[in-house]
N, CA, C and O of each residue as an XYZ file, in Angstrom:
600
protein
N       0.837     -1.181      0.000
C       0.000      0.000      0.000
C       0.880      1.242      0.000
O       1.870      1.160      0.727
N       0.696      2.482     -0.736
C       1.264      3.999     -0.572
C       0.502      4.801     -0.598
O      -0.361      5.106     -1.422
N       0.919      5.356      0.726
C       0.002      6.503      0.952
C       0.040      7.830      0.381
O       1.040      8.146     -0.264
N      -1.045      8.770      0.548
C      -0.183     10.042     -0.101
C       0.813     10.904     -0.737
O       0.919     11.610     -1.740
N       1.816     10.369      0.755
C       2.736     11.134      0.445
C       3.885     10.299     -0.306
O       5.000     10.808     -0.422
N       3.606      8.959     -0.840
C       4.321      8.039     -1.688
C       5.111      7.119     -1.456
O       5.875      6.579     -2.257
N       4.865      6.750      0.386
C       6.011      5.930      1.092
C       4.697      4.595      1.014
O       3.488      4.706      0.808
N       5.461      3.497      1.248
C       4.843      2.310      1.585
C       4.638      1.660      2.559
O       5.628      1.096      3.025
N       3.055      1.425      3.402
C       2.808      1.121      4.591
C       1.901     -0.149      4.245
O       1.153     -0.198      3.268
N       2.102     -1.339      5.338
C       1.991     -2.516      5.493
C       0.355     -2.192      5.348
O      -0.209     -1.351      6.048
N      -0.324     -3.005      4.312
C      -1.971     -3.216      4.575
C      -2.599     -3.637      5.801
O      -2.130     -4.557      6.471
N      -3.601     -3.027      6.112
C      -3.975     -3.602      7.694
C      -4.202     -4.837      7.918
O      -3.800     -5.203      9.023
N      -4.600     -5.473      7.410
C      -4.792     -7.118      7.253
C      -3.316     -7.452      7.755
O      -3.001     -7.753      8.906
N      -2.596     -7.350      6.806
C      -1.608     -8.089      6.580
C      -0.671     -7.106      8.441
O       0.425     -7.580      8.738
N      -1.017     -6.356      9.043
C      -0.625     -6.006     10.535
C      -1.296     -6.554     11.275
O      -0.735     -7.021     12.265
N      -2.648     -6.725     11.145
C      -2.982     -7.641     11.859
C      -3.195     -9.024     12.208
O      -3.822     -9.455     13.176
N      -2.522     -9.748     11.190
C      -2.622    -10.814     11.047
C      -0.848    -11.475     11.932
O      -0.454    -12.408     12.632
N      -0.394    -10.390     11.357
C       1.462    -10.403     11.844
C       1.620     -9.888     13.535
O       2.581    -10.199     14.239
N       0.801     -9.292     13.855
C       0.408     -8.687     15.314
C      -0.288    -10.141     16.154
O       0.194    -10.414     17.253
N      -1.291    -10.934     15.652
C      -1.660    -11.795     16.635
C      -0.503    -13.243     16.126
O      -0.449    -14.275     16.794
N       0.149    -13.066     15.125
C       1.080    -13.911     14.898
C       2.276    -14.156     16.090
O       2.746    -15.197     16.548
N       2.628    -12.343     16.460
C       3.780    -12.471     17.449
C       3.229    -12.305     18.954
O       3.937    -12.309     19.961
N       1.727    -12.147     18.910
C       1.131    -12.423     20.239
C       1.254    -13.891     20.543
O       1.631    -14.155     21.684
N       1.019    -14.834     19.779
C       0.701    -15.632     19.887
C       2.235    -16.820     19.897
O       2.431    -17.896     20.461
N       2.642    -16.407     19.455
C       4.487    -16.887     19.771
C       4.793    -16.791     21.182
O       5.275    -17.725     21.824
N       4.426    -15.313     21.804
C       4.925    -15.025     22.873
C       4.212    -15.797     24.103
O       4.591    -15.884     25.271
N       2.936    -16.388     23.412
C       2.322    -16.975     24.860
C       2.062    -18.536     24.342
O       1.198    -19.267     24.825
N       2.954    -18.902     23.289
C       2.907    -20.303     22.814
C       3.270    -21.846     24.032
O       2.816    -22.989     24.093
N       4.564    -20.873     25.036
C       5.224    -22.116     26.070
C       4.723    -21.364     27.291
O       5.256    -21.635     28.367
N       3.853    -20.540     27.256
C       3.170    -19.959     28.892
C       2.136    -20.718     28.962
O       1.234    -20.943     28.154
N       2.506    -21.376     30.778
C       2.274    -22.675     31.555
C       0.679    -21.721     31.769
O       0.672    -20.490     31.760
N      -0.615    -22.587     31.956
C      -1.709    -22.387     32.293
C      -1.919    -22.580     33.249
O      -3.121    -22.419     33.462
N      -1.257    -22.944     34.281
C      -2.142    -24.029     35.384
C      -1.786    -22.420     36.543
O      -1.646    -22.806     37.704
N      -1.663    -21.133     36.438
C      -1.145    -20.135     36.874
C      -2.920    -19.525     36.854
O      -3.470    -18.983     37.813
N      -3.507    -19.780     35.599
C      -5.124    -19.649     35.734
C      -5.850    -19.380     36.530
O      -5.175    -19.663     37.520
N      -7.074    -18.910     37.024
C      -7.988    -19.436     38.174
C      -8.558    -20.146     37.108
O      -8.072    -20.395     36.005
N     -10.101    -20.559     37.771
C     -10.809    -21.028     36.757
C     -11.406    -20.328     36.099
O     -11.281    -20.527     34.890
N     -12.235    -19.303     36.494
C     -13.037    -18.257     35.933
C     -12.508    -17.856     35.183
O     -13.222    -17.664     34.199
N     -11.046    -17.438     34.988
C     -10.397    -16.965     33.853
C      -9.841    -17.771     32.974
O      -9.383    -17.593     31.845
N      -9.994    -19.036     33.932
C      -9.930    -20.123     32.550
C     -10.830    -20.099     31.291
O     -10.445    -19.938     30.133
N     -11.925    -20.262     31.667
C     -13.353    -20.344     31.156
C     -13.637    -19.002     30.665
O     -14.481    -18.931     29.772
N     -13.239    -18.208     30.966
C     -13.232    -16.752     30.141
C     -12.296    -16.788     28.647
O     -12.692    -16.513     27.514
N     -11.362    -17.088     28.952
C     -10.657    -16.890     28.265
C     -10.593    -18.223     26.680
O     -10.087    -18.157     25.560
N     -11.462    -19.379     27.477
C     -11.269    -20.474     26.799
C     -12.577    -19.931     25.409
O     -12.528    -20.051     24.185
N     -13.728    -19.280     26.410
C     -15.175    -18.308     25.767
C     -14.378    -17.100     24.569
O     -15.087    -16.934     23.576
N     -13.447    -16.526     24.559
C     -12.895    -15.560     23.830
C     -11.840    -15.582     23.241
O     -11.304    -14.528     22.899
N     -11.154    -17.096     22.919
C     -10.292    -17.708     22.011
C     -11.555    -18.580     21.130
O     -11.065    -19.035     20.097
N     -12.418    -18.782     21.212
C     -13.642    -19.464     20.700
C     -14.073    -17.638     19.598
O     -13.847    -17.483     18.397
N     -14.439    -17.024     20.161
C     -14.898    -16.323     19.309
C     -13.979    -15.192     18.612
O     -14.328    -14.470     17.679
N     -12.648    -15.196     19.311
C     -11.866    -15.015     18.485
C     -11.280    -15.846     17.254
O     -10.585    -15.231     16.444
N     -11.502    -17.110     17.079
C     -11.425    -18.015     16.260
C     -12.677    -17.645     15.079
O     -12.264    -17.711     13.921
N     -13.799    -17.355     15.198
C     -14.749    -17.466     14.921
C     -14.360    -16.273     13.981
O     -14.559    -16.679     12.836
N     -13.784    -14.675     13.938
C     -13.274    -13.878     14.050
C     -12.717    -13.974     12.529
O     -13.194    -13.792     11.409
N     -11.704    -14.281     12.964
C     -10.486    -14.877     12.432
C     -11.238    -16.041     11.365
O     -10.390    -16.064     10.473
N     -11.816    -16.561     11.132
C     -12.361    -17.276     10.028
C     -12.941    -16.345      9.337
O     -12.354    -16.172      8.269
N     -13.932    -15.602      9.498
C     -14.569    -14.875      8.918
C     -13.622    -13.799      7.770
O     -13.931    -13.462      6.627
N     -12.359    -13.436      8.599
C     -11.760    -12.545      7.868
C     -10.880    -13.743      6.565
O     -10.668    -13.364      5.413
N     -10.558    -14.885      6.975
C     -10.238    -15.904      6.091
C     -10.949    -16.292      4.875
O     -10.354    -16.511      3.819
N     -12.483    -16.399      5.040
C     -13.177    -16.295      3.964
C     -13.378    -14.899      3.161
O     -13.509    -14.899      1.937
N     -13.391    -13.776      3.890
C     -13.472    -12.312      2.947
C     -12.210    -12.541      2.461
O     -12.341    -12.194      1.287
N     -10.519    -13.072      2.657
C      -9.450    -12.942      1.841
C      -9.677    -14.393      0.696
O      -9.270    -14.490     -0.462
N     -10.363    -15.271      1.410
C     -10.820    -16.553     -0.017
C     -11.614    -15.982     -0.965
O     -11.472    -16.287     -2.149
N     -12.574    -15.057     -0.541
C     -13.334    -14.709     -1.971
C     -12.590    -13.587     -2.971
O     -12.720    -13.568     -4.195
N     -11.733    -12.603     -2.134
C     -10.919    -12.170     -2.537
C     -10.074    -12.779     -3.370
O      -9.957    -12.033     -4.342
N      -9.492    -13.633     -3.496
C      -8.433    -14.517     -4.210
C      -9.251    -15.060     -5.516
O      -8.766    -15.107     -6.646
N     -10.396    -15.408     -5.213
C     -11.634    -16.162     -6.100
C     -11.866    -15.224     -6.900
O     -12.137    -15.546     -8.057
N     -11.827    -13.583     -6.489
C     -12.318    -12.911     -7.706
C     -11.813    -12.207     -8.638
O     -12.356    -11.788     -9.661
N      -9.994    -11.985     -8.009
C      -8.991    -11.543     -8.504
C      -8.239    -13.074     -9.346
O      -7.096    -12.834     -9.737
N      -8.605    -14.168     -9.575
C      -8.077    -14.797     -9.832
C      -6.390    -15.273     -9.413
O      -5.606    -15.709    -10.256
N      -6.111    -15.119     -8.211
C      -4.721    -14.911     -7.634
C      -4.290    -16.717     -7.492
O      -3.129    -17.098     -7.637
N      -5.087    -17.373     -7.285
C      -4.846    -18.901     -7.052
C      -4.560    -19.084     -8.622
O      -3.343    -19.087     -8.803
N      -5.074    -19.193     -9.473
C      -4.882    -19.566    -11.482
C      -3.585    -18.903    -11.974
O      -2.706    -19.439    -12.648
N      -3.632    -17.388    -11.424
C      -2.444    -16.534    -11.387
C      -0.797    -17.306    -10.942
O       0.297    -17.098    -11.466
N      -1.127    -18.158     -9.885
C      -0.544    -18.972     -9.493
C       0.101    -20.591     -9.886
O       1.061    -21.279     -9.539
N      -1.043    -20.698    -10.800
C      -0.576    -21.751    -11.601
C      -1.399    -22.827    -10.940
O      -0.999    -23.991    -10.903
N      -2.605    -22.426    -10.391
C      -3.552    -23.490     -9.560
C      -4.630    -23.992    -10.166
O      -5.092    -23.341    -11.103
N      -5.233    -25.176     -9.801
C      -6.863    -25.056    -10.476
C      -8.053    -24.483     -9.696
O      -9.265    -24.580     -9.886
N      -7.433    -23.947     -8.895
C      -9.092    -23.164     -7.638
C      -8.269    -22.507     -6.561
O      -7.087    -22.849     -6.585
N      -8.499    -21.918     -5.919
C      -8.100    -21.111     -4.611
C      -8.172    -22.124     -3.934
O      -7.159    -22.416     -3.298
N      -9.394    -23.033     -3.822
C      -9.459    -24.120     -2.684
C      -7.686    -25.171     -2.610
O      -6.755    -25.255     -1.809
N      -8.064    -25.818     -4.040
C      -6.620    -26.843     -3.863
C      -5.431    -25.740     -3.810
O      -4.638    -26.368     -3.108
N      -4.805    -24.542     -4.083
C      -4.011    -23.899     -3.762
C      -3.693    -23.618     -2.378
O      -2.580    -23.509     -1.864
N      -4.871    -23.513     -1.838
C      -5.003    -23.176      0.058
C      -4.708    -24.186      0.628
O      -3.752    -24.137      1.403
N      -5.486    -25.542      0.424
C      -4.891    -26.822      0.758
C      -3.677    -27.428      0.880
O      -3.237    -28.126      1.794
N      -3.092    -27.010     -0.348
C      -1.656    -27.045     -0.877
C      -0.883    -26.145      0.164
O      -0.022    -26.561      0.939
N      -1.252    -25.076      0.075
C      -0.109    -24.333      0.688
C      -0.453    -24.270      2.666
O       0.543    -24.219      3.388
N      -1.655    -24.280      3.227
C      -1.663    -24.397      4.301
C      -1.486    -25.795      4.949
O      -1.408    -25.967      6.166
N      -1.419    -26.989      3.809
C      -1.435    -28.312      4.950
C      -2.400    -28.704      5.015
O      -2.302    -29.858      5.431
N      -3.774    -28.342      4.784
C      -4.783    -28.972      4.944
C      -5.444    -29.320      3.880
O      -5.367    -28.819      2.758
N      -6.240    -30.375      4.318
C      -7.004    -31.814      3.202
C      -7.846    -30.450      2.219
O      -7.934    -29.230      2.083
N      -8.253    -31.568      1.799
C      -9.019    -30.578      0.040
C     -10.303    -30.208      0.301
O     -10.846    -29.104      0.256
N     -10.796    -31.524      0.641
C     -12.063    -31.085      1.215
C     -12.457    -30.057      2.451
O     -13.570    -29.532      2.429
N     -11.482    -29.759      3.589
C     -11.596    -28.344      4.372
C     -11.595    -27.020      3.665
O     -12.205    -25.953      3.745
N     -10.178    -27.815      2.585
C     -10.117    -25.802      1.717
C     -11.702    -25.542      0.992
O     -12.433    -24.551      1.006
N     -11.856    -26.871      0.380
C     -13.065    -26.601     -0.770
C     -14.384    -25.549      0.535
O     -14.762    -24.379      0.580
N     -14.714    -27.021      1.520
C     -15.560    -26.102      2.720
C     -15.167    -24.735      3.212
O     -16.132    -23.985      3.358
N     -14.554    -24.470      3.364
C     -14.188    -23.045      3.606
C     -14.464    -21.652      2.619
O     -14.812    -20.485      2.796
N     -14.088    -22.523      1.492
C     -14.244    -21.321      0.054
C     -15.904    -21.732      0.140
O     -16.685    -20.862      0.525
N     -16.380    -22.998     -0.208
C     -17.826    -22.777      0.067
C     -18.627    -21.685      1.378
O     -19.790    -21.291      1.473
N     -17.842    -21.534      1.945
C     -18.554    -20.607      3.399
C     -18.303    -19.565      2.938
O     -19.340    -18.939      2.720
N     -17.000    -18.784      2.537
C     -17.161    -17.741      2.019
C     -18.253    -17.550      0.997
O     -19.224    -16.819      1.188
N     -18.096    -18.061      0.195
C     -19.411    -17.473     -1.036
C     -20.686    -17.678     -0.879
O     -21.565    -17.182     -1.582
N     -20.931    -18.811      0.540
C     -22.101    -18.598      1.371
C     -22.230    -17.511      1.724
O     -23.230    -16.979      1.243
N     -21.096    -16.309      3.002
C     -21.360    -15.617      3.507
C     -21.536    -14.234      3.047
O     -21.931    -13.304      3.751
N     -21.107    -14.156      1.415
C     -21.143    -13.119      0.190
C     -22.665    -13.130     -0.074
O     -22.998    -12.119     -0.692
N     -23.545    -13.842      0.165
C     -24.470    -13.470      0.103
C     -25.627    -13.776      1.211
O     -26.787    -14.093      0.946
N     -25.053    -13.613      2.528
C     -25.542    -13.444      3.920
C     -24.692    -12.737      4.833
O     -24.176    -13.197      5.851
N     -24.577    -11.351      4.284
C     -23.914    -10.125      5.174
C     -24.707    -10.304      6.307
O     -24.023     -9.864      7.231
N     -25.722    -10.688      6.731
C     -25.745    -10.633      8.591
C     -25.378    -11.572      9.451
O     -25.169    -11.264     10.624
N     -25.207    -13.162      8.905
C     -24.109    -14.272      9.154
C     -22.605    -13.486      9.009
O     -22.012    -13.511     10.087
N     -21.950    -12.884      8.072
C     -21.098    -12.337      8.269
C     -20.615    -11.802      9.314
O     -19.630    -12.287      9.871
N     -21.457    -10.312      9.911
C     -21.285     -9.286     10.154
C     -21.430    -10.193     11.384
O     -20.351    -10.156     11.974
N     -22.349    -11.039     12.064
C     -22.039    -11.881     13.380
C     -20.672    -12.780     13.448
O     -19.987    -13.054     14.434
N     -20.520    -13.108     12.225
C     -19.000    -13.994     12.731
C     -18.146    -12.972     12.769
O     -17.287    -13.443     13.515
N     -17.697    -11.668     12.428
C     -16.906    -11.131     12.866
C     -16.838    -10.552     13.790
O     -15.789    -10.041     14.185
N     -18.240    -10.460     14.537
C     -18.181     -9.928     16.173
C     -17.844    -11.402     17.002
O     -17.780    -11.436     18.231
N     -17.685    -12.342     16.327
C     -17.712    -13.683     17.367
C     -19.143    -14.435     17.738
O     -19.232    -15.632     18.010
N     -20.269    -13.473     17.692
C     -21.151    -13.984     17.917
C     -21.694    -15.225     17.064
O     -22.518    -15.914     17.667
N     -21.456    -15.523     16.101
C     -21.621    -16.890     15.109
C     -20.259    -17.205     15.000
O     -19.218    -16.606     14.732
N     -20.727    -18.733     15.398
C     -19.108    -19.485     14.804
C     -19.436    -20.715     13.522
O     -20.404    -21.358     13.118
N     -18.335    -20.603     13.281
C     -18.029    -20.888     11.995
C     -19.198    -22.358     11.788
O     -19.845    -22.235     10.748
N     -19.455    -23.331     12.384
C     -20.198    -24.404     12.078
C     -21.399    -23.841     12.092
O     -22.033    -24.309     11.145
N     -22.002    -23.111     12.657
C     -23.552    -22.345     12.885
C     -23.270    -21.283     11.609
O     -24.347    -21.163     11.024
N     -22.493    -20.667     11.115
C     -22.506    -20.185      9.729
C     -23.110    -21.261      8.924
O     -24.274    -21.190      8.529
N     -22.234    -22.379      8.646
C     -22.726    -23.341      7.691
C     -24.106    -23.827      7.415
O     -24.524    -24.291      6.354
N     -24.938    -23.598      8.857
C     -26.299    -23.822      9.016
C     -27.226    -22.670      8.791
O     -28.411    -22.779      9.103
N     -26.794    -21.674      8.315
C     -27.531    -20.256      7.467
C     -28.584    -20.950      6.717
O     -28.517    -22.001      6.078
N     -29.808    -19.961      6.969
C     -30.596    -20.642      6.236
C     -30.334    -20.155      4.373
O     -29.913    -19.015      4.177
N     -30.584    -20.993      3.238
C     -29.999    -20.960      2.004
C     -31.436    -21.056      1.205
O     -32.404    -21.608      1.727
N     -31.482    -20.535      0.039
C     -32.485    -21.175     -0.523
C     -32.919    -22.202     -0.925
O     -34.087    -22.442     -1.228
N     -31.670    -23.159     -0.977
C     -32.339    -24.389     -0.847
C     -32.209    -25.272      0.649
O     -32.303    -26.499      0.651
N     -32.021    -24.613      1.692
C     -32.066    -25.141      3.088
C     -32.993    -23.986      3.684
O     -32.341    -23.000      4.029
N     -34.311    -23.895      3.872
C     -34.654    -22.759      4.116
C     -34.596    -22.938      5.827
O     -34.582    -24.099      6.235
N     -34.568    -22.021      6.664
C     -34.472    -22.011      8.016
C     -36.307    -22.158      8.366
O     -37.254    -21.594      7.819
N     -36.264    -23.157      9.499
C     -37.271    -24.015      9.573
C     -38.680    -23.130     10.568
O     -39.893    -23.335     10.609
N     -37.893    -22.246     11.176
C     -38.606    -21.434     11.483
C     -38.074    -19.213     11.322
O     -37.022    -18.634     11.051
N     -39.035    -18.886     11.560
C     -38.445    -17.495     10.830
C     -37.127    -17.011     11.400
O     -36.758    -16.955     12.573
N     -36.427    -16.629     10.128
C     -35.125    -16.493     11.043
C     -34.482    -14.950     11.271
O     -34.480    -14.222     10.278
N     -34.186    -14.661     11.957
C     -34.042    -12.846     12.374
C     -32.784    -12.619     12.836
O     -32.374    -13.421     13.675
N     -32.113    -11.791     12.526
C     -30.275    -11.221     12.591
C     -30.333    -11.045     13.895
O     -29.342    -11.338     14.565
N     -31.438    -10.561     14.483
C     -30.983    -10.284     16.233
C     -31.363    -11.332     16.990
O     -31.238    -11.249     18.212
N     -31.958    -12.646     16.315
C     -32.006    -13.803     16.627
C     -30.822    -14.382     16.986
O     -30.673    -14.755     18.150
N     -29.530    -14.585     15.775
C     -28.672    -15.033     15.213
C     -27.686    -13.953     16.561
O     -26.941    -14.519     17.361
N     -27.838    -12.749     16.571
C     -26.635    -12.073     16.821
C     -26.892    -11.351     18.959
O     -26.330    -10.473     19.614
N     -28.271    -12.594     19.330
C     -28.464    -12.030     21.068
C     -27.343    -12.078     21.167
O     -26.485    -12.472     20.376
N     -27.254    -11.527     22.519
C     -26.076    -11.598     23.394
C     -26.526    -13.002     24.574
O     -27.258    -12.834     25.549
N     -26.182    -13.725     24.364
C     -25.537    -14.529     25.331
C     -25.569    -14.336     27.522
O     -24.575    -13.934     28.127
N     -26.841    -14.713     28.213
C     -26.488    -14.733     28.982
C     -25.357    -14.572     30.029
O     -24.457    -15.342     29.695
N     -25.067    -13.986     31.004
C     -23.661    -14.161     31.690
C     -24.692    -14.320     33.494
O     -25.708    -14.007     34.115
N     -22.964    -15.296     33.525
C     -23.332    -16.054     34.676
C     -22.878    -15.191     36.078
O     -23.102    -15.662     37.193
């Protein structure tokens, strides 16, 4: 990216992705059992929807790739087997994943909940679709309550 004045600054994605990269180094061999519980269970609740998070922004950079053609660009046959390929994982996860994105391209309020955490990624998959219609009426502030606290 260059800004204005013609110097080159890191895309935000790509800082934030490198930011929970070296968070996450730093607390890779820190012992847990230092915990209470409550903050066990807190914390176990907000690595869950930080995950949830963090997928969401994975599928907006898969459809991204899907529409810029950057995987073919690559010498691939799909973004999916390229992702597979290059992250380690089976074909059928990449393929599911690129399927969720272009699910969630056309269910911005499944979206807009997985990136608050409030939907995680398997309850995305269960969006109601036109050909899965949701069995009873289904409503974004349904999808996006807040969650009891104990």
């Amino acid at each position: 990216m260059t800004d204005t004045a013609g110097t080159h600054r890191e895309h935000p994605v790509t800082a934030a992705l490198s930011t929970i990269a070296v968070a996450l180094d730093e607390v890779t061999k820190t012992v847990l059992w230092t915990l209470d519980d409550a903050t066990a269970l807190d914390l176990l609740e907000l690595s869950t929807q930080l995950e949830s998070r963090l997928v969401e922004l994975q599928t907006r950079l898969a459809t991204h790739a899907e529409v810029t053609g950057a995987a073919r660009t690559a010498g691939a046959t799909s973004t999916a087997n390229l992702w597979a390929h290059t992250a380690r994982m089976t074909r059928p996860d990449a393929h599911r994943k690129v399927r969720l994105a272009a699910a969630l391209d056309s269910h911005p309020l499944t979206r807009a909940a997985m990136a608050t955490g409030a939907v995680l990624p398997a309850q995305a998959h269960l969006s109601p679709t036109p050909s899965r219609p949701c069995p009873r009426p289904w409503t974004p502030t349904y999808a996006a309550r807040p969650r009891p606290t104990s």
